[in-house]
BALOBA-1460 file (C-alpha; in Angstrom, 3 decimals):
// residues 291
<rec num="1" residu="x" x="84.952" y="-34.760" z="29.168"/>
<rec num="2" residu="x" x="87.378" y="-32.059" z="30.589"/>
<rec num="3" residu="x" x="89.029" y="-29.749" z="28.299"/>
<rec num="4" residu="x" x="90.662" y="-26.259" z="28.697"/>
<rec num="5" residu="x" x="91.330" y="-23.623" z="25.105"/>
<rec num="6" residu="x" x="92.397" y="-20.081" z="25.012"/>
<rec num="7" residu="x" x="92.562" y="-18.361" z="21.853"/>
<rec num="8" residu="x" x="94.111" y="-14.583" z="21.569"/>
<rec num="9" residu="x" x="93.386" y="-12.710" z="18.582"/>
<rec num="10" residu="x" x="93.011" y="-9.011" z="17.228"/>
<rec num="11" residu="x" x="92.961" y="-6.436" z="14.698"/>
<rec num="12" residu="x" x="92.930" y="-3.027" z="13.311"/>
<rec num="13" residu="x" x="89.352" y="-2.208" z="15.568"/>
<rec num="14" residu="x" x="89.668" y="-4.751" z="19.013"/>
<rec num="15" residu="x" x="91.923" y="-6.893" z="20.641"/>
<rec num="16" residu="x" x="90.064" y="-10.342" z="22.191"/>
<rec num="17" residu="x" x="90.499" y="-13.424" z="24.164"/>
<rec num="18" residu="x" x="88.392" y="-16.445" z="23.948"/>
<rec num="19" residu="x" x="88.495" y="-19.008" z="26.949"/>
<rec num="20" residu="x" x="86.631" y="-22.331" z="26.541"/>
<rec num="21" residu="x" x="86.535" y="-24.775" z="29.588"/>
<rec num="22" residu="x" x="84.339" y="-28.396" z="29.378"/>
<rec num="23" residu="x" x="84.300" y="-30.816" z="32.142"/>
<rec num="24" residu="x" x="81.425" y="-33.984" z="31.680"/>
<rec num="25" residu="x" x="77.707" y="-34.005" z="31.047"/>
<rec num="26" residu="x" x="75.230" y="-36.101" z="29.873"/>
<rec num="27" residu="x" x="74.569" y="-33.497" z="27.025"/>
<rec num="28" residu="x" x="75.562" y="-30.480" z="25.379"/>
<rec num="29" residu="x" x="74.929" y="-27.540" z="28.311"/>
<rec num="30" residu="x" x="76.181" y="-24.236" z="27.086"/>
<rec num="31" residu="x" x="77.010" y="-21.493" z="28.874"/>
<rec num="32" residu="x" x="78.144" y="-17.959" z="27.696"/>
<rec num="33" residu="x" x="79.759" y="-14.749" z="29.358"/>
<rec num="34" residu="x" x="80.054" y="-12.566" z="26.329"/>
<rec num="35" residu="x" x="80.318" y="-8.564" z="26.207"/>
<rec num="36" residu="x" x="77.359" y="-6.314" z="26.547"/>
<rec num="37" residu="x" x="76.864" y="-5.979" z="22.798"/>
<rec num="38" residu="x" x="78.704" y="-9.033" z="21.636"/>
<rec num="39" residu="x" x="75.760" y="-11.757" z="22.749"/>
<rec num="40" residu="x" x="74.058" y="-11.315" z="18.956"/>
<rec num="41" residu="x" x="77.082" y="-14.106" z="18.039"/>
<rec num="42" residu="x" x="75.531" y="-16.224" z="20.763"/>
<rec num="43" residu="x" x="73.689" y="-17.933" z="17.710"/>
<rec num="44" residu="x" x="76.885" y="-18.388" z="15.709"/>
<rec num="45" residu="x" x="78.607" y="-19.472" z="18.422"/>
<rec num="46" residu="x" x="76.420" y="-22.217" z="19.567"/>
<rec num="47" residu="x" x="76.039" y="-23.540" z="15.906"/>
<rec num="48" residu="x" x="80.184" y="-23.393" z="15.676"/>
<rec num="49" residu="x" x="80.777" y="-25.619" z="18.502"/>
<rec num="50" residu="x" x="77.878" y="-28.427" z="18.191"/>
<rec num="51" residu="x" x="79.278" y="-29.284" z="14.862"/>
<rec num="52" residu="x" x="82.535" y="-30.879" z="16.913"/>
<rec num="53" residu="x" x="81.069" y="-31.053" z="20.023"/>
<rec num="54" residu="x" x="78.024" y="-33.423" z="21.325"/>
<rec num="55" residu="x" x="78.000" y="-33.808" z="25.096"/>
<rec num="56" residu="x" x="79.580" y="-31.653" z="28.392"/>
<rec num="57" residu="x" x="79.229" y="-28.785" z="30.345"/>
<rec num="58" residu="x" x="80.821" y="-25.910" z="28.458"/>
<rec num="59" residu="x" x="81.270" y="-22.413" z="29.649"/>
<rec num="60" residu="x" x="82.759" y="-20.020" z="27.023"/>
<rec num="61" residu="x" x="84.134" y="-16.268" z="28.007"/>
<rec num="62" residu="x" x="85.179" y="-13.312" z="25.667"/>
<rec num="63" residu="x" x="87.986" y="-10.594" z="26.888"/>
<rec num="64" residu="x" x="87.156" y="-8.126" z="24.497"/>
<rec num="65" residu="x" x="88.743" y="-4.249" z="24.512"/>
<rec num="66" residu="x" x="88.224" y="-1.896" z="21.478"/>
<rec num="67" residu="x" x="91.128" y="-0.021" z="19.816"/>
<rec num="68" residu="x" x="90.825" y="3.680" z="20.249"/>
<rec num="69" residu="x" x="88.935" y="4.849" z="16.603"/>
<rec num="70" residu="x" x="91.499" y="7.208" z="14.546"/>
<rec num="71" residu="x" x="90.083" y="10.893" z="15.056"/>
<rec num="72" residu="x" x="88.868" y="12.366" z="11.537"/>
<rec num="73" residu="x" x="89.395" y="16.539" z="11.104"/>
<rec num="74" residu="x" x="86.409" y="17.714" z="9.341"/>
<rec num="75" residu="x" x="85.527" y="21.465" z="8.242"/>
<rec num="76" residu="x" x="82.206" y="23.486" z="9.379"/>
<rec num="77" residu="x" x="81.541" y="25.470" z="6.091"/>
<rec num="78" residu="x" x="79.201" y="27.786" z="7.832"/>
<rec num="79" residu="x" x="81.444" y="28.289" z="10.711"/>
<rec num="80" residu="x" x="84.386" y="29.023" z="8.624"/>
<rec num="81" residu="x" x="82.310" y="31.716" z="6.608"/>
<rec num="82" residu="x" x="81.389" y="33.604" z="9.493"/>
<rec num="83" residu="x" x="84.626" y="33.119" z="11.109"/>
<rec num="84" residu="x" x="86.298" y="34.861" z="7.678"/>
<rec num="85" residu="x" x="83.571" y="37.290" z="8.197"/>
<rec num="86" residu="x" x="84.563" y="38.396" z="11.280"/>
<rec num="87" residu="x" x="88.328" y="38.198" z="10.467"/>
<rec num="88" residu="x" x="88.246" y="40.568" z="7.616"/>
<rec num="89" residu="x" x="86.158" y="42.947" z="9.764"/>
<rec num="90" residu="x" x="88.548" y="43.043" z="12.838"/>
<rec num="91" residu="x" x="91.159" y="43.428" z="9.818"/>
<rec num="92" residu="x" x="89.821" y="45.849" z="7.827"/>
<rec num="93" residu="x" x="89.813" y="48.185" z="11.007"/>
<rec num="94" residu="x" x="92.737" y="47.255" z="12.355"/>
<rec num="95" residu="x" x="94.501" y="47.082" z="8.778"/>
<rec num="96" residu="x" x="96.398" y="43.914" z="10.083"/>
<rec num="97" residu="x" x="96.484" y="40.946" z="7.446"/>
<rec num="98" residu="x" x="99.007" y="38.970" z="9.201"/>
<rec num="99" residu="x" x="97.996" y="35.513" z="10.970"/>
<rec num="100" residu="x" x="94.774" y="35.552" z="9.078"/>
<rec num="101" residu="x" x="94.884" y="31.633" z="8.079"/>
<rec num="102" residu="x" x="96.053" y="31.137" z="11.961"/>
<rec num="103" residu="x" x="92.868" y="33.245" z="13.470"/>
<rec num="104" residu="x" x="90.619" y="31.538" z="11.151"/>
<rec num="105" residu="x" x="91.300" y="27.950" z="11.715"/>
<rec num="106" residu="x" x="91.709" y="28.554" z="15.728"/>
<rec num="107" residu="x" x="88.107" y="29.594" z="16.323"/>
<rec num="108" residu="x" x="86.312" y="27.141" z="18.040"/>
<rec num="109" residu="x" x="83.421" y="25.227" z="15.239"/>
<rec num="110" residu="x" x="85.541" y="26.115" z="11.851"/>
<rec num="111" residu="x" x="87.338" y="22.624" z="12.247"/>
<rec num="112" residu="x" x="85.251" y="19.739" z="13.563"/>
<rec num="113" residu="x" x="86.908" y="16.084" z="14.895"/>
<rec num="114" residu="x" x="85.063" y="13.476" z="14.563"/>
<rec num="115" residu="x" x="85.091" y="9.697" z="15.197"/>
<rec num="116" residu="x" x="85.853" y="7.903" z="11.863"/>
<rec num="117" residu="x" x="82.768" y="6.626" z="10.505"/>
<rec num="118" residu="x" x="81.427" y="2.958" z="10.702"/>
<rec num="119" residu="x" x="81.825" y="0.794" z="7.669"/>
<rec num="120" residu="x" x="79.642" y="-1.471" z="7.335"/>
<rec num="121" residu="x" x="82.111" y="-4.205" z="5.120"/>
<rec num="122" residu="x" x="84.947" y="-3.818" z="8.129"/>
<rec num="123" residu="x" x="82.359" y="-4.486" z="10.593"/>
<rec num="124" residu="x" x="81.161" y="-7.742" z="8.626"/>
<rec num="125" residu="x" x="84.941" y="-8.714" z="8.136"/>
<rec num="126" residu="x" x="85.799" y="-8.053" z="12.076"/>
<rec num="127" residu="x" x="82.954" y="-10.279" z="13.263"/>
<rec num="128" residu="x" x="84.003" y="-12.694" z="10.989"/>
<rec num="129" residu="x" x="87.278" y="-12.973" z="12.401"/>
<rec num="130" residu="x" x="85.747" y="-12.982" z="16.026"/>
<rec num="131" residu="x" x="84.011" y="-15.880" z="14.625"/>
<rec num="132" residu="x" x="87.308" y="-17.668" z="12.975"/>
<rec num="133" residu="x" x="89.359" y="-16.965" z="16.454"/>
<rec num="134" residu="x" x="86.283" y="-19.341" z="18.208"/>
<rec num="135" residu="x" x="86.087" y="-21.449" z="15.600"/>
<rec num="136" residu="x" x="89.690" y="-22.250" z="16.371"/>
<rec num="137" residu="x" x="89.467" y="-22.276" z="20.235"/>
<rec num="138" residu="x" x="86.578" y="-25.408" z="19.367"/>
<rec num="139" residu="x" x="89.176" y="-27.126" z="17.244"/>
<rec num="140" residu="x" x="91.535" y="-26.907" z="20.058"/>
<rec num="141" residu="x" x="89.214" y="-28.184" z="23.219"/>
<rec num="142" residu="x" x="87.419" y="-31.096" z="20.823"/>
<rec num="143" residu="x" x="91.714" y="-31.900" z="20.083"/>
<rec num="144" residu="x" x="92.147" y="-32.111" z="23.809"/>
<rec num="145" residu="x" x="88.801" y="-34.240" z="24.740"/>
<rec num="146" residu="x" x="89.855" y="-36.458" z="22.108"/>
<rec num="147" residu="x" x="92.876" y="-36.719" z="23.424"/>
<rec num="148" residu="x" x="91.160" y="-37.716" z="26.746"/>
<rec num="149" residu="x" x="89.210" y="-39.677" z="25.110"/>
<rec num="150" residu="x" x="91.622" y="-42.094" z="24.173"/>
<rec num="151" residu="x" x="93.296" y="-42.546" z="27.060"/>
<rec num="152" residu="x" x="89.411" y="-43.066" z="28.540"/>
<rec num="153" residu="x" x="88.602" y="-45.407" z="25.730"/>
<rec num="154" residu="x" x="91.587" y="-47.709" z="26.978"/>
<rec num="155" residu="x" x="90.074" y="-48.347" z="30.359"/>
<rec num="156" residu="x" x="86.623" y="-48.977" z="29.127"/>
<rec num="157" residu="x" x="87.990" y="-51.688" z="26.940"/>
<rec num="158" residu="x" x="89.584" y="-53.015" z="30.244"/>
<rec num="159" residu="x" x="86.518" y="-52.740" z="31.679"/>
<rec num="160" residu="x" x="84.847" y="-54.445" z="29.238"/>
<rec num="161" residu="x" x="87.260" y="-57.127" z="28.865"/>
<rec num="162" residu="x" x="86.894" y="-57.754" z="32.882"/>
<rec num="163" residu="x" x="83.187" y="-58.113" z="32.840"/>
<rec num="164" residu="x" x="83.723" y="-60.706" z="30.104"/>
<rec num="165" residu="x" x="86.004" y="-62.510" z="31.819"/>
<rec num="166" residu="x" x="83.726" y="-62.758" z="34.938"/>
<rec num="167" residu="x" x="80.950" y="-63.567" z="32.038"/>
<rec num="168" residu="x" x="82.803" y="-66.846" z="31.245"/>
<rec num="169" residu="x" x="84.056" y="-67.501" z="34.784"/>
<rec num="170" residu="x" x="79.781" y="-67.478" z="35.588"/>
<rec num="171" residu="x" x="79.588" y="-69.858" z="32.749"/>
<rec num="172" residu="x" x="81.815" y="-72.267" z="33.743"/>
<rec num="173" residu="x" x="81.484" y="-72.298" z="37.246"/>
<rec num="174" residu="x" x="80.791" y="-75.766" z="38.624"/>
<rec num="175" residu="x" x="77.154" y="-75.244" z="40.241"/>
<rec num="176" residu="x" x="75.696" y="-74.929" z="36.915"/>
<rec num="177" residu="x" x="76.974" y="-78.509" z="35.545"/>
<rec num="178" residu="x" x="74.009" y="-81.646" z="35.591"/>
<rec num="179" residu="x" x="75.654" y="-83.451" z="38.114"/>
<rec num="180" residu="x" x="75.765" y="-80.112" z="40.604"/>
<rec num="181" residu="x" x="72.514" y="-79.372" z="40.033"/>
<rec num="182" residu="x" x="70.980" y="-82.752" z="40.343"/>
<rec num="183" residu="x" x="73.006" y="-83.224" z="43.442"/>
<rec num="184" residu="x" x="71.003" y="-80.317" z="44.907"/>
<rec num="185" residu="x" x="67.805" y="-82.256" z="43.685"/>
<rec num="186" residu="x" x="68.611" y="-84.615" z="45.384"/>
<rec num="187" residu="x" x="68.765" y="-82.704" z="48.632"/>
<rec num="188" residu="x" x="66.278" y="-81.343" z="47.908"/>
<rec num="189" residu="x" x="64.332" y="-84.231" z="47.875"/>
<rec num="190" residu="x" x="65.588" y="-85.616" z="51.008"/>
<rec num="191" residu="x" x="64.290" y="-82.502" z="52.658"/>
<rec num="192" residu="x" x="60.688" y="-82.861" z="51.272"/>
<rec num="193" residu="x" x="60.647" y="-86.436" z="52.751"/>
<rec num="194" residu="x" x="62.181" y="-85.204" z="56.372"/>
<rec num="195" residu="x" x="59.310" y="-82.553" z="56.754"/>
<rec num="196" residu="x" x="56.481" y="-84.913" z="55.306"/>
<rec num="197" residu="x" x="57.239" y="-87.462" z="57.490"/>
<rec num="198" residu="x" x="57.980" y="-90.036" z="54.973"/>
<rec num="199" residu="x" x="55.269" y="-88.802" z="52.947"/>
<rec num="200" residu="x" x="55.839" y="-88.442" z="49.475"/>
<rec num="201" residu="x" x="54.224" y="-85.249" z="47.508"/>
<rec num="202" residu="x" x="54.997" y="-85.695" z="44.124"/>
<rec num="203" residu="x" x="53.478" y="-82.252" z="43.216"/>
<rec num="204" residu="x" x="55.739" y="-80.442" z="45.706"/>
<rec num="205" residu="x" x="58.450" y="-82.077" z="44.303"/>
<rec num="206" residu="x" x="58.229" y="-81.034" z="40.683"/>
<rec num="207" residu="x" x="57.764" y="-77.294" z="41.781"/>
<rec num="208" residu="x" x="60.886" y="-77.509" z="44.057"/>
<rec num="209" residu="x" x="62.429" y="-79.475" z="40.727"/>
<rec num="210" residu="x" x="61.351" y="-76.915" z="38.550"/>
<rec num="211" residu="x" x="62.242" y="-74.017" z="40.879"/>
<rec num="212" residu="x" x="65.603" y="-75.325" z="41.276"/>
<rec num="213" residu="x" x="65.736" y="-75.965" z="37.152"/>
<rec num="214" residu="x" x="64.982" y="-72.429" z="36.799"/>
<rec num="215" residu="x" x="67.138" y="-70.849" z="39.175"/>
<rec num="216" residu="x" x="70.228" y="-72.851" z="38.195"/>
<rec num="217" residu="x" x="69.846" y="-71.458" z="34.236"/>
<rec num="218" residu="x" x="71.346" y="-68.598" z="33.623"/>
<rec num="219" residu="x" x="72.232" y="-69.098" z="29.709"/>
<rec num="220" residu="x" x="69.973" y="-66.264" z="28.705"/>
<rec num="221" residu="x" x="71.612" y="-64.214" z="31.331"/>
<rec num="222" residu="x" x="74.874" y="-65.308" z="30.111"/>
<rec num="223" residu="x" x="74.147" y="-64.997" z="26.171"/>
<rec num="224" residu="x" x="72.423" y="-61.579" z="26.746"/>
<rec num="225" residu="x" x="75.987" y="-60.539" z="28.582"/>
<rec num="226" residu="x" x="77.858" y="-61.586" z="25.431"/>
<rec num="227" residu="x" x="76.043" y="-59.441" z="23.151"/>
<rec num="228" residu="x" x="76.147" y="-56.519" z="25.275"/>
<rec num="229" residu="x" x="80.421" y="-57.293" z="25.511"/>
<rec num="230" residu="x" x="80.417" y="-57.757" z="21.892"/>
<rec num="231" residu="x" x="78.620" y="-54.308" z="21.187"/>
<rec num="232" residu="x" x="80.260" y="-52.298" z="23.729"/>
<rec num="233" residu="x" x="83.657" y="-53.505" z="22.181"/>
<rec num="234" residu="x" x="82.596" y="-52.661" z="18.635"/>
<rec num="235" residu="x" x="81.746" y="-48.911" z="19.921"/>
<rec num="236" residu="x" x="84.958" y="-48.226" z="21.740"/>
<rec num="237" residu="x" x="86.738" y="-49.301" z="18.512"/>
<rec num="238" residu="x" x="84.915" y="-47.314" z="16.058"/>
<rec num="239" residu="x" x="84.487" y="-43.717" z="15.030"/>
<rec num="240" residu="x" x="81.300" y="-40.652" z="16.277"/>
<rec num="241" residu="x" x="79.886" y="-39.743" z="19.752"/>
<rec num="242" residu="x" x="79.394" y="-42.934" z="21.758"/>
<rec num="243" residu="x" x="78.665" y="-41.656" z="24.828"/>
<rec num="244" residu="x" x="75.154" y="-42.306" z="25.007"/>
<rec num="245" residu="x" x="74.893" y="-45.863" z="23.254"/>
<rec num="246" residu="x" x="77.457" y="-46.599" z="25.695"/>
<rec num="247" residu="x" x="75.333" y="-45.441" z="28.425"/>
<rec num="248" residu="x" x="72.188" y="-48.076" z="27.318"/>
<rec num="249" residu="x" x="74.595" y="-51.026" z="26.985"/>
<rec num="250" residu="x" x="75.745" y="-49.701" z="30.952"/>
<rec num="251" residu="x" x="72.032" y="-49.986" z="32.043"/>
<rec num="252" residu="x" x="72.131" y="-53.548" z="30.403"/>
<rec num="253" residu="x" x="75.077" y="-55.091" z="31.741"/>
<rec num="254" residu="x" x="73.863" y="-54.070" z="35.191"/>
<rec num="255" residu="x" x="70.239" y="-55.443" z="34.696"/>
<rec num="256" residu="x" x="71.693" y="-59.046" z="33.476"/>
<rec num="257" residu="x" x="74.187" y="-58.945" z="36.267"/>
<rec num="258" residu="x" x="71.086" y="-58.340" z="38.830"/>
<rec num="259" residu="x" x="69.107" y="-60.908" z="37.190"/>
<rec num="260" residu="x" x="72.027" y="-63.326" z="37.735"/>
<rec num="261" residu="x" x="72.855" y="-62.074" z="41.642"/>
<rec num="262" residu="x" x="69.090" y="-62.590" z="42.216"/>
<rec num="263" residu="x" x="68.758" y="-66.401" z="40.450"/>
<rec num="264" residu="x" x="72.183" y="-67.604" z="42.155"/>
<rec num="265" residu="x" x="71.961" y="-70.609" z="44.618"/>
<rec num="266" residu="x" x="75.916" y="-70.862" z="44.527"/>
<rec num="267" residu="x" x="78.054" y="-68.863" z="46.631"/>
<rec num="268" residu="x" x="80.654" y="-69.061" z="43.799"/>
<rec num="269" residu="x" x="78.219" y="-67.270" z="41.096"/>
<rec num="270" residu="x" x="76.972" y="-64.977" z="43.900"/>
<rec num="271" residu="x" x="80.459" y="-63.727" z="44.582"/>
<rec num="272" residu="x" x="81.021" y="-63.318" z="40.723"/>
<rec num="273" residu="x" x="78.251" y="-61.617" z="40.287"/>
<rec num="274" residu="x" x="78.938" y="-58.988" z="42.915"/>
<rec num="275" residu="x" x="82.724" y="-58.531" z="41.465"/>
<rec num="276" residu="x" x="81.296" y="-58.051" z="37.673"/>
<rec num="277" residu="x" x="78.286" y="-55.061" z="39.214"/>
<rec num="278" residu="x" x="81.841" y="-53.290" z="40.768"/>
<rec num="279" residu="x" x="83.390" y="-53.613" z="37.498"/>
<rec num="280" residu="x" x="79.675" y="-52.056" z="35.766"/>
<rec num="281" residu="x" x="79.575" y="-49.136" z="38.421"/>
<rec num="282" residu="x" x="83.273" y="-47.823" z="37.153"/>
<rec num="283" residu="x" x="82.103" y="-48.363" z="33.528"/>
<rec num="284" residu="x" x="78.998" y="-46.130" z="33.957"/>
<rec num="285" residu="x" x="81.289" y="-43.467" z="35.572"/>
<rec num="286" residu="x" x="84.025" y="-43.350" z="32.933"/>
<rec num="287" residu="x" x="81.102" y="-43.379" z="30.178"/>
<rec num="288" residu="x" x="80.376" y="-39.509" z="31.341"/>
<rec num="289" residu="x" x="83.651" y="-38.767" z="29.821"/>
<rec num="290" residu="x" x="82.667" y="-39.916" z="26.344"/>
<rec num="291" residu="x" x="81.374" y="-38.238" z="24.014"/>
C-alpha cells in the first residue's frame, strides 16, 4: 500500500527530518538510510513501526544536523600561576602595576574553552524525542494507507460481488438442468450406435453416461465458490491486516474457477468461467494493497 510522511522536529542539541515512503509488498521489507552514528535506533525504529504496520516496502530517511554546542570558558590553575609569576616579575622590574588583570588573562593556556560537556540525562531525553518525532511520522503513513485502504476495500467488495454474480449465473445456466444434460445423453448415444455399426456396447455407454454425469456437476465447484464469497466478504468488512487471508481465498477462487473452465461442455459456462478468472486476476492485484 502506497503512503508518503514527513515529520520535522528539533531541539536545544539537533534539528531533524524524518521521511517515510511505502508502496506494496507481500510483507514487511524495511529499509533504512539513517546518519553515521544514528543506526543504534535502527532497533527502536523497526519495533515502532511493526506495531501499526504489517506488510509493504518501506524505506525510511533521517535529515539530521547538530546545533553548534555552547562554548564553556574554563581556567588553567597552573597556567594562571605561572602566568602571575611572570607578571609580577616583568613588574617588579619595570615597577608598572597597571593592566596586570589584562596581561594575565591574555596569555595563551590561563583561560581554556571548551565544548560543554555531555550529559548523559539530555542525551537519553533527545533520543527520546528522535524516537517520538518517528513514532509520529508511523501514525501519519499507517493514517494515509488506511485511507487507501478504504477506498481499495470498496473495489474488492465489487470484485467480490462480480464473481458471485457470475457464481449464480454458472448455477443457473441452462446446460446444467436434467433435461439439457440428458439431451446430450442422448446424443451421445446416437453417436455410440453410428460408430458401432448398430452395435450396442452397453459398457461404453455407461462410461460415456458417467463421464458426461460427471462433467456436467459442478455443485461442489459452485458451493466451494460460495464459501470462499462469503469469507472474502466477511474480511473486507471487518477489522486487522487482511492482506494475506485475502491472498489464500485469491488462490481459491482461481482453483474452483479452473476446475469449472476444465469440466465445462457448454459454451455458456465456458464463457462464464473465463469472465469470473478476469474478475480473480484484478482481485489478486488489488489484494497487494492490503494490509
Amino acid at each position: 500500500m502506497t503512503g508518503f510522511a514527513r515529520v520535522e522536529a528539533s531541539d536545544e542539541r539537533a534539528s531533524w527530518v524524518w521521511e517515510l515512503r511505502s508502496v506494496n509488498g507481500k510483507t514487511l521489507d524495511l529499509r533504512f538510510r539513517l546518519p553515521s552514528g544514528l543506526d543504534r535506533l535502527e532497533t527502536s525504529l523497526k519495533a515502532a513501526i511493526s506495531q501499526s504496520i504489517q506488510r509493504g516496502n518501506i524505506q525510511i530517511s533521517l535529515q539530521y544536523g547538530e546545533s553548534p554546542r555552547m562554548p564553556v570558558p574554563s581556567l588553567n590553575r597552573e597556567a594562571l600561576d605561572a602566568a602571575v609569576a611572570i607578571v609580577d616579575e616583568v613588574a617588579g622590574r619595570l615597577g608598572e602595576t597597571s593592566g596586570r588583570l589584562e596581561a594575565v588573562l591574555g596569555m595563551r593556556g590561563v583561560i581554556e574553552i571548551e565544548d560543554k560537556p555531555e550529559d548523559e540525562g539530555d542525551l537519553a531525553a533527545h533520543q527520546q524525542r528522535l524516537l517520538q518525532s518517528f513514532v509520529d511520522g508511523v501514525g501519519e503513513l499507517a493514517a494515509m494507507r488506511l485511507n487507501e485502504g478504504g477506498k481499495i476495500t470498496e473495489f474488492l467488495l465489487a470484485h467480490v460481488a462480480e464473481i458471485d454474480r457470475l457464481t449464480t449465473a454458472v448455477k443457473a445456466d441452462p446446460s446444467r438442468s436434467a433435461d439439457a444434460i440428458r439431451a446430450r445423453l442422448g446424443e451421445q448415444v446416437n453417436r455410440l450406435m453410428e460408430t458401432g455399426g448398430g452395435r450396442f456396447d452397453e459398457d461404453r455407454l455407461y462410461q460415456e453416461a458417467a463421464m458426461l454425469a460427471t462433467r456436467a456437476d459442478l455443485q461442489e465447484e459452485i458451493e466451494r465458490l460460495e464459501s470462499h464469497i462469503s469469507a472474502a466478504g466477511t474480511l473486507l468488512q471487518g477489522d486487522g491486516a487482511i492482506g494475506r487471508k485475502l491472498d489464500f481465498l485469491a488462490q481459491e477462487f482461481n482453483r474452483e474457477c479452473n476446475t469449472i473452465c476444465s469440466k465445462s461442455n457448454a459454451a455458456g459456462v465456458t464463457r462464464l468461467g473465463l469472465e469470473m478468472k478476469v474478475v480473480i486476476d484484478q482481485f489478486r492485484e488489488q489484494i497487494q494493497n492490503i494490509q
